[in-house]
Each structure stands twice: as structure tokens, then as C-alpha cells.
C-alpha positions in Angstrom: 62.2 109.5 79.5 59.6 112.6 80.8 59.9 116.1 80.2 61.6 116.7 84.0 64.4 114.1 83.1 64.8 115.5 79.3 64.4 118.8 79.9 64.5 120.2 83.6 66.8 117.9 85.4 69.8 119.0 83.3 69.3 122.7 83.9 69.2 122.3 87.8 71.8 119.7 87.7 74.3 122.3 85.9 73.1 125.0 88.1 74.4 122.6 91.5 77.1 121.6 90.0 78.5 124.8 88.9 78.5 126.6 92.8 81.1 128.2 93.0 82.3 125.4 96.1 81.8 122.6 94.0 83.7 124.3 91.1 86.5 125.0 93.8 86.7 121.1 94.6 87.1 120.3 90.5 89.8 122.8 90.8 91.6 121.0 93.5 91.8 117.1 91.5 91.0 117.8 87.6 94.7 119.1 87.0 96.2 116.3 88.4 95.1 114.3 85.5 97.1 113.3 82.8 97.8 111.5 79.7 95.0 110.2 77.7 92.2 110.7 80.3 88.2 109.4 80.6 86.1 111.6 82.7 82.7 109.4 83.6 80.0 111.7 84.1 81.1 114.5 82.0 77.6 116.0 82.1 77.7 119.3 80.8 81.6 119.8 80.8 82.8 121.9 83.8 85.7 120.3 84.6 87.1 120.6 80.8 88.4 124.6 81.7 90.5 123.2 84.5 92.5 120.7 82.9 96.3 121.1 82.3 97.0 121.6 78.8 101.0 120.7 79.1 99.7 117.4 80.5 96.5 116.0 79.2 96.7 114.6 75.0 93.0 113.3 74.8 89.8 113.2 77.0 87.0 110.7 76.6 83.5 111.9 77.7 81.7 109.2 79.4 78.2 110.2 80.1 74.5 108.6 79.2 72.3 112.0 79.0 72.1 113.3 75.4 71.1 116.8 77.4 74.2 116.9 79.2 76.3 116.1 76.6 75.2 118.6 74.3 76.0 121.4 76.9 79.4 119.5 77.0 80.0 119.8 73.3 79.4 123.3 73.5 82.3 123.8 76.2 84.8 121.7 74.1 84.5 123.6 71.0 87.7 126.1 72.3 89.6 123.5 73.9 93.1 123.0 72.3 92.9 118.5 72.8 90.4 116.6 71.4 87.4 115.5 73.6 85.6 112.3 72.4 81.8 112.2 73.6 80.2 108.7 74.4 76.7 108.1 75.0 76.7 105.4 77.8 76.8 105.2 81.9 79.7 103.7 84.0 78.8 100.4 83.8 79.4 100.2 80.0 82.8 101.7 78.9 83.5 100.7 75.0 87.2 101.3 75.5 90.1 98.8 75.6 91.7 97.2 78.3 94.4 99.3 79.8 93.6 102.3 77.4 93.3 105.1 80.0 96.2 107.0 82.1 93.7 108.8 84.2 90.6 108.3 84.8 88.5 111.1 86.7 85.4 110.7 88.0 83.8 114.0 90.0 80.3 114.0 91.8 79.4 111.1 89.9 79.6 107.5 91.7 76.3 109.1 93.5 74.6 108.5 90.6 76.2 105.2 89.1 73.0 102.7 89.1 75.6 99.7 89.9 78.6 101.4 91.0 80.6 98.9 91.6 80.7 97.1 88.0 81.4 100.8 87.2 84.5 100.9 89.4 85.2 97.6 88.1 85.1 99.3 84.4 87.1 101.5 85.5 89.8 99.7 86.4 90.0 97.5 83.8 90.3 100.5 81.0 93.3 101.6 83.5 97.4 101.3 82.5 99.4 99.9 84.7 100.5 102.7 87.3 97.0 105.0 86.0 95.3 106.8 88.5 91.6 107.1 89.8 90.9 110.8 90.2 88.2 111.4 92.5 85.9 114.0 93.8 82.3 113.0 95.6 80.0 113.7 97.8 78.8 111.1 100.2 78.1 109.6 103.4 78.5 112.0 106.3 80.8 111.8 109.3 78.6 113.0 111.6 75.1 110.8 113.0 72.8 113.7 113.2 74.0 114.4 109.5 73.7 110.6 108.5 70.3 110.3 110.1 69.1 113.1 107.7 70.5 111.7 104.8 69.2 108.4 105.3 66.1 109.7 105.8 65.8 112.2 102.4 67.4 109.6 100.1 64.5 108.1 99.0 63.1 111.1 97.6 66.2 112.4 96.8 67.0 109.5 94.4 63.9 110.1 92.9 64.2 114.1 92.3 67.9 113.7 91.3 68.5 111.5 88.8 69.2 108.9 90.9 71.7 110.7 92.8 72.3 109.0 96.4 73.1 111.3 99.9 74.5 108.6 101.5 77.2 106.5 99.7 80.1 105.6 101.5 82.7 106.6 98.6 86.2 105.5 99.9 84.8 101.9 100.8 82.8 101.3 97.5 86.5 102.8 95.2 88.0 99.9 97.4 85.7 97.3 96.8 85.6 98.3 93.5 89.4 97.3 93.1 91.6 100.4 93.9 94.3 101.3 96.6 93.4 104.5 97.8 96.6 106.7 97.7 95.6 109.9 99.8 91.9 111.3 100.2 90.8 114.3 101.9 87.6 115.0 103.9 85.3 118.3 104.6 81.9 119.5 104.3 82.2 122.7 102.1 79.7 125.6 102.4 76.3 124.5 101.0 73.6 122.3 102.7 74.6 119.3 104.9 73.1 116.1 103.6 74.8 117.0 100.6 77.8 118.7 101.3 80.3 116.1 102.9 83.2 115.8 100.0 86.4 113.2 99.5 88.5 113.9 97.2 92.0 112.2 96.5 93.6 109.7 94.1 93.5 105.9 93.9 95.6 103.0 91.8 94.6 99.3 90.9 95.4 97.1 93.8 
């Protein structure tokens, strides 16, 4: 790992994630969650504020960056329900079959080397009747948008931590295994190629 992915790429990825629209978008799905609940992607623990205490008993924090996780430690000292912090991506979740109620994943699957094994994962670790919380960023609606982020990605991926512009969320959650329940749609304020959000709630098919 080089300085820029140790030390520099956590600091701007914290300082994106925590405008105030993308904070306003964890606002809108993190609450819902409930029950004994694994958050992939943690990263530095934003969405840990703007869970309901009445509902949530445990959280396991998914996420592969040291960095991040540190930052996310920090966060959990005050909060009344244990968090449990664990060191690996997506792909590898060290929890048992059918262990989760919720599992919440928020601008994330962007970054998932092989997402779908992830979502496959992700699923597995799911009870019967859990939900797949989601909240990405993704492939645009629009083709001049899409041409752009087509374009960018390359470099993109490369600047962000392997973060992709242009990955078609709701088709890759069904792929990966889910029935999506309800999903909304918008770009919110911020630039284009990297503003179109879904956000909704999926089950196991």
C-alpha cells in the first residue's frame, strides 16, 4: 500500500462522504435497520449517529482499510450497542450463515472489487425475512451523463480506491440474489458523474 492509499485517500474519502447530501441520503435508509445488523463498508463510521437505538442490538463493521476503521472506532466509543470491527472486504464475511437481520451497505458496492460474490456474501449471512439496506451511487439515467462517466472511470477507479462511476446498482443487487422491495432514484446536488443515487430495500429471492 503507498502513502496516497494509507494516508491521503482516507481523508478525502471522509471529506465526500460526509457532504452534507450524502449524509442526508444515510439519513433516509440507516434507521430502517434493525436487529443484529452488518454494515459493509463502514469506513470511517458516519452512518453509526443515525441508527435507531430502540431497534438495532449489535452492529458488525465490515470494512478492509485499517485507516478507516480507526476513524470508525473513534465514532463508536459513545454509542450505547456494541459495534464489532472486522478487517476484511465484501467478498470475505467471517460470519455464520443466517446471522444478520439487516444488512446495510451505503456508497459501497462502487467499490467492491467482485461485487457480486459480495452480494452473494451477503445474502448468505441474511435470516430468513432480513433485509438488504441500500444506498449507492451509480449508473446514470441520462446518455450525456453516462457518456461522461464511462469516459472518467478509468481514472476514476484509479484515484478512488477503486470506486466505479458507472455501476448499474439495482441489476447487480438482483444478480447478486435479492428481490428488490422498493428503490428510489435522483441525482442530489453535487457533480453529475457522481451524483445519481438509489436507495431502497431488498430481501433474498
Amino acid at each position: 500500500m503507498g502513502l496516497y492509499e494509507k494516508y491521503i485517500l482516507p481523508r478525502i474519502t471522509e471529506f465526500l462522504c460526509s457532504q452534507k447530501p450524502v449524509i442526508y441520503q444515510r439519513k433516509k435508509i440507516v434507521p430502517l435497520a434493525k436487529g443484529r445488523v452488518l454494515e459493509i463498508g463502514i469506513g470511517s463510521g458516519l452512518n453509526l449517529q443515525f441508527y435507531d437505538l430502540s431497534s438495532v442490538e449489535y452492529v458488525w463493521g465490515l470494512d478492509p482499510s485499517a485507516q478507516m476503521r480507526n476513524m470508525a472506532e473513534k465514532r463508536a466509543i459513545d454509542i450505547p450497542f456494541e459495534v464489532e470491527f472486522i478487517g476484511l472486504s465484501g467478498e470475505e464475511i467471517p460470519l455464520e450463515s443466517k446471522s444478520a437481520d439487516t444488512v446495510l451497505v451505503t456508497y459501497t458496492l462502487c467499490t467492491i472489487k467482485d461485487v457480486l460474490q459480495a452480494l452473494g456474501e451477503m445474502r448468505r449471512v441474511l435470516k430468513p425475512g432480513g433485509e438488504l439496506l441500500f444506498c449507492e451511487h451509480g449508473l446514470a439515467p441520462d446518455e450525456d451523463v453516462r457518456r461522461w462517466q464511462n469516459r472518467i472511470n478509468p481514472v476514476w477507479k484509479r484515484m478512488g480506491g477503486g470506486c466505479h462511476l458507472n455501476r448499474p446498482i439495482p441489476n447487480l443487487i438482483e444478480q447478486g440474489g435479492f428481490k428488490i422491495n422498493n428503490i428510489e432514484t435522483m441525482y442530489i446536488p453535487g457533480w453529475k458523474p457522481a451524483s445519481f443515487n438509489y436507495w431502497g430495500s431488498a430481501v433474498q429471492k
